[in-house]
Structure formats: structure tokens, C-alpha cells
VMD Tcl script that draws the C-alpha trace (Angstrom):
set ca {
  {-11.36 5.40 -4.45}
  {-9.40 7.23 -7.17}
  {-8.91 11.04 -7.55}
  {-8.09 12.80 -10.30}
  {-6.31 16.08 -10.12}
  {-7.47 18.05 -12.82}
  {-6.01 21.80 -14.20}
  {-7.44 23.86 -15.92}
  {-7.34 26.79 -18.01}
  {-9.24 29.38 -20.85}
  {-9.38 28.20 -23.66}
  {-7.02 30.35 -26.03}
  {-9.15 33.10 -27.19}
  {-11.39 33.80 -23.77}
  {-11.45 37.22 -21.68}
  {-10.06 37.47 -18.33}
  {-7.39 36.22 -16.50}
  {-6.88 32.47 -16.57}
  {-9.51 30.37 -14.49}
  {-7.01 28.13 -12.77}
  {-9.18 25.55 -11.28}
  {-8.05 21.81 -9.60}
  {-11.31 19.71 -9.55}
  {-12.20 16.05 -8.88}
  {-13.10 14.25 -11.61}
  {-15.79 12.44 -9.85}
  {-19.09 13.67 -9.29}
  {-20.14 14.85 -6.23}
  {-23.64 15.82 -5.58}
  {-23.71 16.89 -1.45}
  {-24.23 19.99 0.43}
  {-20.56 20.76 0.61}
  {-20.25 24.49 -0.27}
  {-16.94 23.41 -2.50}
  {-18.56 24.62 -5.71}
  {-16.06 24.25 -8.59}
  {-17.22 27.20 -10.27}
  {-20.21 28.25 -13.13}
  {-19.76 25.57 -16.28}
  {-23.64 26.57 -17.71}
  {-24.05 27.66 -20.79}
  {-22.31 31.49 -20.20}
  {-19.11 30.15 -18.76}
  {-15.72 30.41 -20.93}
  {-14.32 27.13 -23.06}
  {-11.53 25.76 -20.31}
  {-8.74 23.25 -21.52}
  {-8.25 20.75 -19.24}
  {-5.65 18.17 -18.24}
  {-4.76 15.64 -15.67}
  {-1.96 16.79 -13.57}
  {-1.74 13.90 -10.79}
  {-3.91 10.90 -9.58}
  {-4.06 9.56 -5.74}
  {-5.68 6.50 -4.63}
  {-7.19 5.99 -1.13}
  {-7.89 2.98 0.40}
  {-9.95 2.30 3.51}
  {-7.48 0.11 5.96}
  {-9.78 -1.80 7.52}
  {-6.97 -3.73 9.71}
  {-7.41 -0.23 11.37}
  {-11.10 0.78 11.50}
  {-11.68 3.11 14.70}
  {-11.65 0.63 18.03}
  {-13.81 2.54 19.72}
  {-17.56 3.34 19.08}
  {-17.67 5.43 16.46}
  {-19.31 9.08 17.11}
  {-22.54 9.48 16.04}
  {-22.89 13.26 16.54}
  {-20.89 15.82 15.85}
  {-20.80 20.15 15.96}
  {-19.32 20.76 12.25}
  {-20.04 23.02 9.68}
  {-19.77 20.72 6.77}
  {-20.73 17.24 6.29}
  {-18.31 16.01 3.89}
  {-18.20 12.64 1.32}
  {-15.22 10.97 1.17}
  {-14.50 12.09 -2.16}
  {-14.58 15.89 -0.89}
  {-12.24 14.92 2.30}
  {-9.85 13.14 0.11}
  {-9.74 16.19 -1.88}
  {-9.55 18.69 1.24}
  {-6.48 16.71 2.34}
  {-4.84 16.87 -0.85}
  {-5.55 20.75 -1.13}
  {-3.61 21.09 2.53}
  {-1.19 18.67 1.75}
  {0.01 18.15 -1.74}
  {1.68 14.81 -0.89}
  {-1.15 13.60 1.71}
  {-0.97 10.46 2.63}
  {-4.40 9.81 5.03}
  {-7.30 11.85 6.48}
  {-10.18 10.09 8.87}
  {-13.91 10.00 7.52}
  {-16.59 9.32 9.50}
  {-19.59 8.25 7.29}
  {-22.63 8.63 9.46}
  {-21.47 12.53 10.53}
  {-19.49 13.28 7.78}
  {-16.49 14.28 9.90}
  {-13.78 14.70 8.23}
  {-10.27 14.45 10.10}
  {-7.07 15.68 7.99}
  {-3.03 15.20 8.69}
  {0.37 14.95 6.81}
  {0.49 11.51 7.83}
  {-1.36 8.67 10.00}
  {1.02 8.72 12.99}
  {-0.66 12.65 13.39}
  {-4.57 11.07 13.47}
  {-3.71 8.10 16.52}
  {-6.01 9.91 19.08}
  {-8.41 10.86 16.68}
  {-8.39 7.01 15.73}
  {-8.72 5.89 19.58}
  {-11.34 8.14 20.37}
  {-13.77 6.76 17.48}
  {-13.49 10.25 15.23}
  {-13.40 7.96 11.97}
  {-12.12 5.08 9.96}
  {-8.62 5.42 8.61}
  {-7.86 6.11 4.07}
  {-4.59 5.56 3.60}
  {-2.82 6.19 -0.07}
  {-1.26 4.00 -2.12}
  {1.29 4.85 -5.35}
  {-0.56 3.83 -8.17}
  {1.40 6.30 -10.68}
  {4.68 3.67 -10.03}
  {2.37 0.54 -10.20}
  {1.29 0.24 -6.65}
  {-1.65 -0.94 -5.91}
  {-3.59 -1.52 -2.30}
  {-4.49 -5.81 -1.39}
  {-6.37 -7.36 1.10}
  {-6.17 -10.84 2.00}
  {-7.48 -12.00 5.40}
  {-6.04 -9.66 8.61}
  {-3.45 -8.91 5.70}
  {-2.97 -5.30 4.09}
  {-0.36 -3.88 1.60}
  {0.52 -1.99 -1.00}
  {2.30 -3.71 -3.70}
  {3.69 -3.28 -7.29}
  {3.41 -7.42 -9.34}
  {6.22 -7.13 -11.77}
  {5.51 -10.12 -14.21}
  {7.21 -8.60 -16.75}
  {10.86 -8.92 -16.29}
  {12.94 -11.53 -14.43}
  {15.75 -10.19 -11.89}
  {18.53 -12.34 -10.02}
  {17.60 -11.47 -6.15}
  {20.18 -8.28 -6.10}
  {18.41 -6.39 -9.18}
  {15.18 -7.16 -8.05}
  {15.26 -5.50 -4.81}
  {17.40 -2.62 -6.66}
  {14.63 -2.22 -8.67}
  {11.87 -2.28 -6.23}
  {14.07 0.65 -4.18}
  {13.86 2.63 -7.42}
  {10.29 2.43 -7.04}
  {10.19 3.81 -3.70}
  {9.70 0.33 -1.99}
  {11.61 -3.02 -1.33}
  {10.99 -6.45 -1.80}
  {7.55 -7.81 -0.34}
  {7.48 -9.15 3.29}
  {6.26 -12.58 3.83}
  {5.44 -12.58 8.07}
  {2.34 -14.19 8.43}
  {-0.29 -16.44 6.91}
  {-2.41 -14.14 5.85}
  {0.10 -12.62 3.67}
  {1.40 -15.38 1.44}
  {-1.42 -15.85 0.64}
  {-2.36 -12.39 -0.64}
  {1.14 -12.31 -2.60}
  {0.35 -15.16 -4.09}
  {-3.03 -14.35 -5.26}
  {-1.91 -11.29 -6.79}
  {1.14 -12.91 -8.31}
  {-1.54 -15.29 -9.59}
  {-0.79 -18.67 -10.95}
  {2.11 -20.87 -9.22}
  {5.15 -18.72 -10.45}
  {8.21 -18.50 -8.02}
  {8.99 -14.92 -7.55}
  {11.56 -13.25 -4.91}
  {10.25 -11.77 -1.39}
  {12.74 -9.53 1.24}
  {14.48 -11.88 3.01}
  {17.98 -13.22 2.74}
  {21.41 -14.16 4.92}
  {23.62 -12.90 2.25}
  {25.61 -10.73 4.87}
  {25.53 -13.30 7.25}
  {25.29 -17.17 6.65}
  {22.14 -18.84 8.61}
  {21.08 -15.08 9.95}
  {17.86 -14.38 7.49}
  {17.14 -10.62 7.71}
  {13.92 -8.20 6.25}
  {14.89 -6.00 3.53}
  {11.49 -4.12 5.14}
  {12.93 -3.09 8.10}
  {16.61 -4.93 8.67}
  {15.31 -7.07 11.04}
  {16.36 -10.36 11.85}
  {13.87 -12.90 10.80}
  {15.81 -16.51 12.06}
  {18.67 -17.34 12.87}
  {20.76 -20.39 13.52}
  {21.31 -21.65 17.01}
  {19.47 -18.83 18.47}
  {16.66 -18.93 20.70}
  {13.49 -16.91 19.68}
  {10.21 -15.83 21.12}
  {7.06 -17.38 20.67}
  {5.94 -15.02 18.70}
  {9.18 -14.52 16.53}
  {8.78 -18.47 16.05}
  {4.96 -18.04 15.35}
  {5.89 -15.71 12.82}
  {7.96 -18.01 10.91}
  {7.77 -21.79 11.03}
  {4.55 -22.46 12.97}
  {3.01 -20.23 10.33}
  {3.76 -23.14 8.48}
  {5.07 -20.59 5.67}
  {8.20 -22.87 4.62}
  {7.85 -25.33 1.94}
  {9.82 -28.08 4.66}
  {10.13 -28.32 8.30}
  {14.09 -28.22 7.56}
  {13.79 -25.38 5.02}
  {15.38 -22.71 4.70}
  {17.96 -25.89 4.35}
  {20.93 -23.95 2.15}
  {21.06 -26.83 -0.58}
  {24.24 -27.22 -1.90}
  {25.86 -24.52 -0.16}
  {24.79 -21.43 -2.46}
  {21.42 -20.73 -1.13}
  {20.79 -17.07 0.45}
  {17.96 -15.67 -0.82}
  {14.06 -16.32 -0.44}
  {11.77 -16.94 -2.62}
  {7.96 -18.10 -2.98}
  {7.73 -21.12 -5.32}
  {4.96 -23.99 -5.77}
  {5.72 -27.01 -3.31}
  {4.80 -30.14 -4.93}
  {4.75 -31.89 -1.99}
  {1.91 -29.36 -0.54}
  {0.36 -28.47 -3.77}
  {1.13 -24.68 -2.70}
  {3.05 -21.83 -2.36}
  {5.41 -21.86 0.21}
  {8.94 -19.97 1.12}
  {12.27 -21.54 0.13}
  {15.41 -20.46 0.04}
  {17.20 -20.43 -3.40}
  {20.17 -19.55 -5.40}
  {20.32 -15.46 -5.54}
  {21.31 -15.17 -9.15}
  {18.25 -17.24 -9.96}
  {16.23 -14.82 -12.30}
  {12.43 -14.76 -11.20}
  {9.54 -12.65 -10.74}
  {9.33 -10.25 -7.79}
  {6.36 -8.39 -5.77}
  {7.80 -5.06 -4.60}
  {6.13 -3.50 -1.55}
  {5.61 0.19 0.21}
  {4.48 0.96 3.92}
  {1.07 1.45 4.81}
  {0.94 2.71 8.32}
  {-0.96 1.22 11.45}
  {-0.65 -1.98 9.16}
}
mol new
graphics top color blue
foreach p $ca { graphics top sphere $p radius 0.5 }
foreach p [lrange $ca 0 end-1] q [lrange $ca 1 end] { graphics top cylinder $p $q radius 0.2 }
display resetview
């Protein structure tokens, strides 16, 4: 669901002061009491002009786990579009808000980690936002999430790719589960190779997340069953013996067609290899 942040003003010419107004562009025909003002036939020529668009998307991977409330004491019944635009109103750089469609609850905060109770006790399902001004855009792919930016348009060695996706306000795409190569991969589309976050350029054989700095594998090292689950029985790798460092010079991961799968899989490659990269921003309770 898209909202448009719209200002406007008089037209040069009218009477008054200016009518400073911030509306949504889409139509909303419910009993809110939000009227955005008289537009008949007697009101004043406005100019108008889009000052900011949000996108929020319903995270299912984090629908309410409890019954949700079917009655409610609350003085308005609002849409989604209207709670969207209530959060916005209290918090210019909102970032969630819970809606409950059959009372029309609507929950606001700064952020999600401020609507966890709410979320446990059933008050609503959980919209989070995702940056679609630098290119973001929300996927879903299985139990899998995100909000990601596909840059097909340039090729980056490993370094200026993730420099690039920082600029953006992200970092390169996380590859941790099943579920998720496979929505990269759709939305990379085709069977291009294209970087994800993970590398052992400061360390040899020690592969860390540019997500979060965590260490994904390492040589040697004895991991949990569900650190291994989360890597190699995945079957994410394009070889049991991969990532294999082929001829000494490979650090950095990336997601390219496996001929001997007929899919995409993770291998590790040469870092100054230019490809295409999926950059990546948090979505919370993801």
C-alpha cells in the first residue's frame, strides 16, 4: 500500500491565508472524521505537489500469534490507509503502526520494537515500511521477508558493491535460509551471478555477514545445529566442498547458476569480479 504525501497551497491569486493541507492521494470513503477539507464547487483553486511517498507492507512472517480481538471500545474505526496516514502525521519518519481489520484498531509507534505487547496480545497485524524513494522494494518468498533494492544496472567488484549498497542506507543481501535464495533470485530474475554479504576477506576461512558482523562458518570450528542448518544442510552451496577458495584468491560470495544443479546456488568467487548485486535494509520482527 503506497501513500502519497501531498502539499498544498492557493492558487496565486486566492483570498486568505494559505490552505496548507497534507492529504492521501488515495481515496478513502469511511466514517473517519479526517475530512480533508471543502473541494465543491466554492472552494479556492489549490496547487498541489508531491512532497514524499511511504510504502507499507503487511509482514505476514509476523501476523498477531494470538487470537486476534474482535471487539474493541474506540472512537474511530480506521482503514489502513487512514492509520498509515495517522502514523505518518505523529511520526514523520514512521516506520510501522498495527491495524486490526475487523475493529478497525489502529495501534501507532516510532518503531516495531515499541508495538511487541500490542503484537502478543492479538491488538493487530504488523505494516512495516519499506524505502521505495532509494529503490527498495518489500519481497516475499516462502517464510522469507525483505526489503531489497535489484541493481541490474551497473556491475561492482565485491568492495564497491557493498559501498554502494551502504550509500543507500543498506548492505549487501543476506543469504541464511532456503527460503531466501530463492526470493533473491526471483527478483534478480534470470540466472545472473550477482554478489550477497558474506565474505572472509579479514580473515581467511572465517565467512562473516556484512548484515550484522556475524560469523557465518568457519574453518575447523565446531557449530550448532542450527548454525550448520543455516548453512550447508540448507543445501544453499553450489558443492558440498564449497566455499572451496579455488586457486587461492577466493573471498567473497556470490549467487551464480550451478550447472551441475541447474540452479542458483552460493559460491565463493574472486572479489574484484564485477557482477550484479541485491542490496538489502532491515525489516523488524523479520
Amino acid at each position: 500500500m503506497e501513500i502519497r504525501i501531498i502539499h498544498c497551497v492557493v492558487a496565486a491569486g486566492g483570498d486568505g491565508d494559505d490552505d496548507d493541507d497534507d492529504d492521501d492521494d488515495d481515496e478513502d470513503k469511511g466514517d473517519d472524521d479526517d475530512d480533508d477539507g471543502d473541494n465543491g464547487a466554492g472552494s479556492r483553486p489549490r496547487v498541489c505537489a508531491t512532497i514524499r511517498t511511504k510504502s507499507f507492507f503487511r509482514n505476514t512472517n509476523f501476523d498477531s500469534d494470538r487470537e486476534m480481538m474482535r471487539s474493541v471500545t474506540s472512537p474511530h474505526r480506521f482503514t489502513q490507509i487512514r492509520c498509515a496516514l495517522r502514523c505518518l502525521q505523529a511520526w514523520s519518519n514512521c516506520t510501522s503502526y498495527l491495524h486490526n481489520s475487523t475493529t478497525g484498531l489502529c495501534t501507532l509507534a516510532p518503531s516495531p520494537e515499541s508495538l511487541v505487547s500490542q503484537l502478543a496480545g492479538g491488538d493487530g497485524d504488523l505494516y512495516v515500511t519499506c524505502d521505495a524513494e532509494n529503490g527498495y522494494h518489500m519481497h516475499r518468498y516462502g517464510s522469507a521477508t525483505a526489503c531489497i533494492a535489484v541493481i541490474m544496472s551497473a556491475r561492482a567488484n565485491f568492495t564497491d558493491a557493498s559501498f554502494h549498497c551502504e550509500l543507500l542506507g543498506g548492505y549487501l543481501a543476506s543469504v541464511r535460509t532456503w527460503d531466501k535464495l530463492q526470493l533473491l533470485s526471483t527478483a534478480m530474475g534470470g540466472n545472473h551471478s550477482f554478489w550477497v554479504g558474506l565474505d572472509d576477506m579479514e580473515e581467511e576461512d572465517t565467512y562473516v555477514w556484512k548484515e550484522d558482523g556475524k560469523v557465518a562458518l568457519k574453518a575447523n570450528e565446531t557449530f550448532t545445529a542450527a548454525e550448520m542448518a543455516e548453512v550447508w544442510m540448507n543445501s544453499l552451496w553450489d558443492h558440498p566442498r564449497e566455499p572451496n577458495n579455488f586457486g587461492g584468491n577466493e573471498d567473497c560470495i556470490q549467487v551464480k547458476y550451478s550447472t551441475s544443479i541447474n540452479e542458483l546456488r552460493l559460491n565463493d568467487f574472486r572479489c574484484d569480479t564485477k557482477n550484479k548485486f541485491i542490496c538489502e535494509m532491515p525489516v523488524m520482527f523479520n
